[in-house]
C-alpha positions in Angstrom: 58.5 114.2 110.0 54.5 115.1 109.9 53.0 118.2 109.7 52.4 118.3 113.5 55.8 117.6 114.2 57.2 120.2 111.4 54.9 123.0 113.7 56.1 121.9 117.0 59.9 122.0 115.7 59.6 125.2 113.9 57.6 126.7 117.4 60.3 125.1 119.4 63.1 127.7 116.9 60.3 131.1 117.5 60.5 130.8 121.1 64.0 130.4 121.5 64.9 133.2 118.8 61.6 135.8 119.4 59.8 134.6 122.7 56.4 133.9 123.5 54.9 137.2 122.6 56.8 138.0 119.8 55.6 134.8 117.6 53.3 135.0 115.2 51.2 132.0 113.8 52.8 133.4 110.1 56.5 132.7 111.6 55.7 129.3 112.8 54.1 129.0 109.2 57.5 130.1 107.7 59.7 128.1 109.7 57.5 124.6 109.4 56.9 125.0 105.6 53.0 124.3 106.6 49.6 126.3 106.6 47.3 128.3 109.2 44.8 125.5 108.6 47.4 122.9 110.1 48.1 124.5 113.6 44.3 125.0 114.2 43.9 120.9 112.9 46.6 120.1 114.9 46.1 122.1 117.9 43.3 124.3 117.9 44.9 127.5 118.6 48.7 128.8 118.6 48.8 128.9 122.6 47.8 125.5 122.5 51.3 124.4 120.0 53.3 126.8 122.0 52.3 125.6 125.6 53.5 122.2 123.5 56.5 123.2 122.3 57.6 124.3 125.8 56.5 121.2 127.9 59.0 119.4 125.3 61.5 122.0 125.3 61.4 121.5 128.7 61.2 118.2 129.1 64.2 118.2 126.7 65.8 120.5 129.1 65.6 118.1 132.3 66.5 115.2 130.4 70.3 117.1 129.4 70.5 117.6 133.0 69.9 114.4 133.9 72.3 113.0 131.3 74.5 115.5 132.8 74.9 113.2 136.0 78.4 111.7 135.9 79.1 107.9 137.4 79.0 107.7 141.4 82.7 108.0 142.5 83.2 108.5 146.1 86.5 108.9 146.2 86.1 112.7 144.8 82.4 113.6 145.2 83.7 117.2 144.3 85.7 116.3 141.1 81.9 114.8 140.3 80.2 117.3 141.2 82.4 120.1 139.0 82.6 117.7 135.8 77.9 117.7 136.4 78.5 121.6 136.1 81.0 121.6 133.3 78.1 119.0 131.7 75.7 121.5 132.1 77.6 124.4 131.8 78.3 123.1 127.7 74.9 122.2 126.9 73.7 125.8 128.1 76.1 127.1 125.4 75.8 124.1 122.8 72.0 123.8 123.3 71.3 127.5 123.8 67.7 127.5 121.8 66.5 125.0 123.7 67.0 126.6 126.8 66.1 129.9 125.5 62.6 128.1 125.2 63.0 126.5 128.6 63.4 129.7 129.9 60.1 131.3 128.2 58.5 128.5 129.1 58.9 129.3 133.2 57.4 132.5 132.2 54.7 131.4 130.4 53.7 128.8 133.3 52.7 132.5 135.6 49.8 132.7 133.4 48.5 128.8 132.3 47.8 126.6 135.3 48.1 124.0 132.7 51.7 124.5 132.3 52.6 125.4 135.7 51.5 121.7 136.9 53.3 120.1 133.9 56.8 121.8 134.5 56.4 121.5 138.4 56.3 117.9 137.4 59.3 117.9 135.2 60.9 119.7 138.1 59.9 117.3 140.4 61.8 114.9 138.1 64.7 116.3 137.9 64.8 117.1 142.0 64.2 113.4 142.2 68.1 112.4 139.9 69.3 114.9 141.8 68.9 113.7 144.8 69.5 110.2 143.3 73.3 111.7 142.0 74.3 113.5 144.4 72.1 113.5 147.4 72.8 109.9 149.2 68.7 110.0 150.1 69.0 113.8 151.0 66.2 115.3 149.3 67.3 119.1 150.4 70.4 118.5 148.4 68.4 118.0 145.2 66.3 120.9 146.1 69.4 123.2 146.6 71.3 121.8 143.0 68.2 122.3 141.3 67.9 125.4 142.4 71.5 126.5 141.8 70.8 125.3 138.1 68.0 127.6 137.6 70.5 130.5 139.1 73.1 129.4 136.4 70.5 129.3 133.5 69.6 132.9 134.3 73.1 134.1 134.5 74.5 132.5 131.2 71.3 133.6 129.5 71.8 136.9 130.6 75.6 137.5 130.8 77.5 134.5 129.7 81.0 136.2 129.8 80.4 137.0 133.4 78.5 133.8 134.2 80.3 131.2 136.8 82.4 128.3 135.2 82.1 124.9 136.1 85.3 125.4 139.0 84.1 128.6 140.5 80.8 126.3 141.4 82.4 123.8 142.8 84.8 125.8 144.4 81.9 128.1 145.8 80.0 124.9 147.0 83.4 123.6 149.1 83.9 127.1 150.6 79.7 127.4 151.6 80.7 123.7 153.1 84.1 124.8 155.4 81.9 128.1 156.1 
């Protein structure tokens, strides 16, 4: 790896363990192994390699959902649809830095027009597989997973032990469907 890929990595690792405010240009020096010099060469400031490492992080993040999606099988739309949570679900806990980043990353997109236009796109991105996985041409059924997965992020972030599995989703969705 370069320099300019050691800085985004080791920004990538401060947002997910101090968040945006917390990191310091000297602990994305520490963590890359580089110099002050490098981040303004490479980026000009350090809200210019942060607002970097969270379009990737993020980008990251709608590309595990994506790879989430399980094979079509219309026989049991339901068993498909709880083995996508379960997916996610384990990459939440598996991949939990980059989330954490994903996370300060929708935060940081209230205050940088920049960012806010480049994660609405990502979202738009992952509405769009959504839709493809699990909506038959049904955009409002991408809308409403996508949505459900940003509920889910919040609640593992926040409470994992008390955070919905995979089956009480899926069960959830079937009873919202009878109701």
């Amino acid at each position: 790896m370069g320099t300019r890929e050691d800085l985004l990595e080791a920004a990538k690792r401060c947002l997910a363990e101090r968040g945006y405010a917390r990191t310091t240009v000297r602990d994305i020096v520490a963590a890359s192994g580089t110099n002050l010099a490098a981040i303004n060469y490479h980026f000009g400031t350090r809200d210019k390699l942060l607002q970097q490492a969270m379009l990737e992080s993020s980008a990251t993040a709608v590309t595990q959902i994506l790879d989430a999606l399980p094979a079509n099988d219309p026989t049991d739309p339901t068993a498909r649809l709880e083995a996508f949570w379960h997916s996610l679900i384990t990459s939440f806990v598996e991949n939990a830095p980059l989330w954490h980043a994903n996370a300060e990353s929708l935060n940081q997109a209230l205050h940088s027009p920049e960012l806010r236009a480049e994660l609405a796109e990502a979202q738009g991105r992952a509405r769009r597989g959504l839709t493809e996985a699990f909506g038959d041409g049904d955009s409002n059924v991408g809308a409403v997973l996508q949505t459900m997965i940003g509920g889910l992020l919040l609640q593992w972030l926040i409470d994992p032990d008390n955070a919905p599995s995979a089956a009480e989703l899926t069960a959830g969705a079937r009873a919202m469907i009878r109701a």
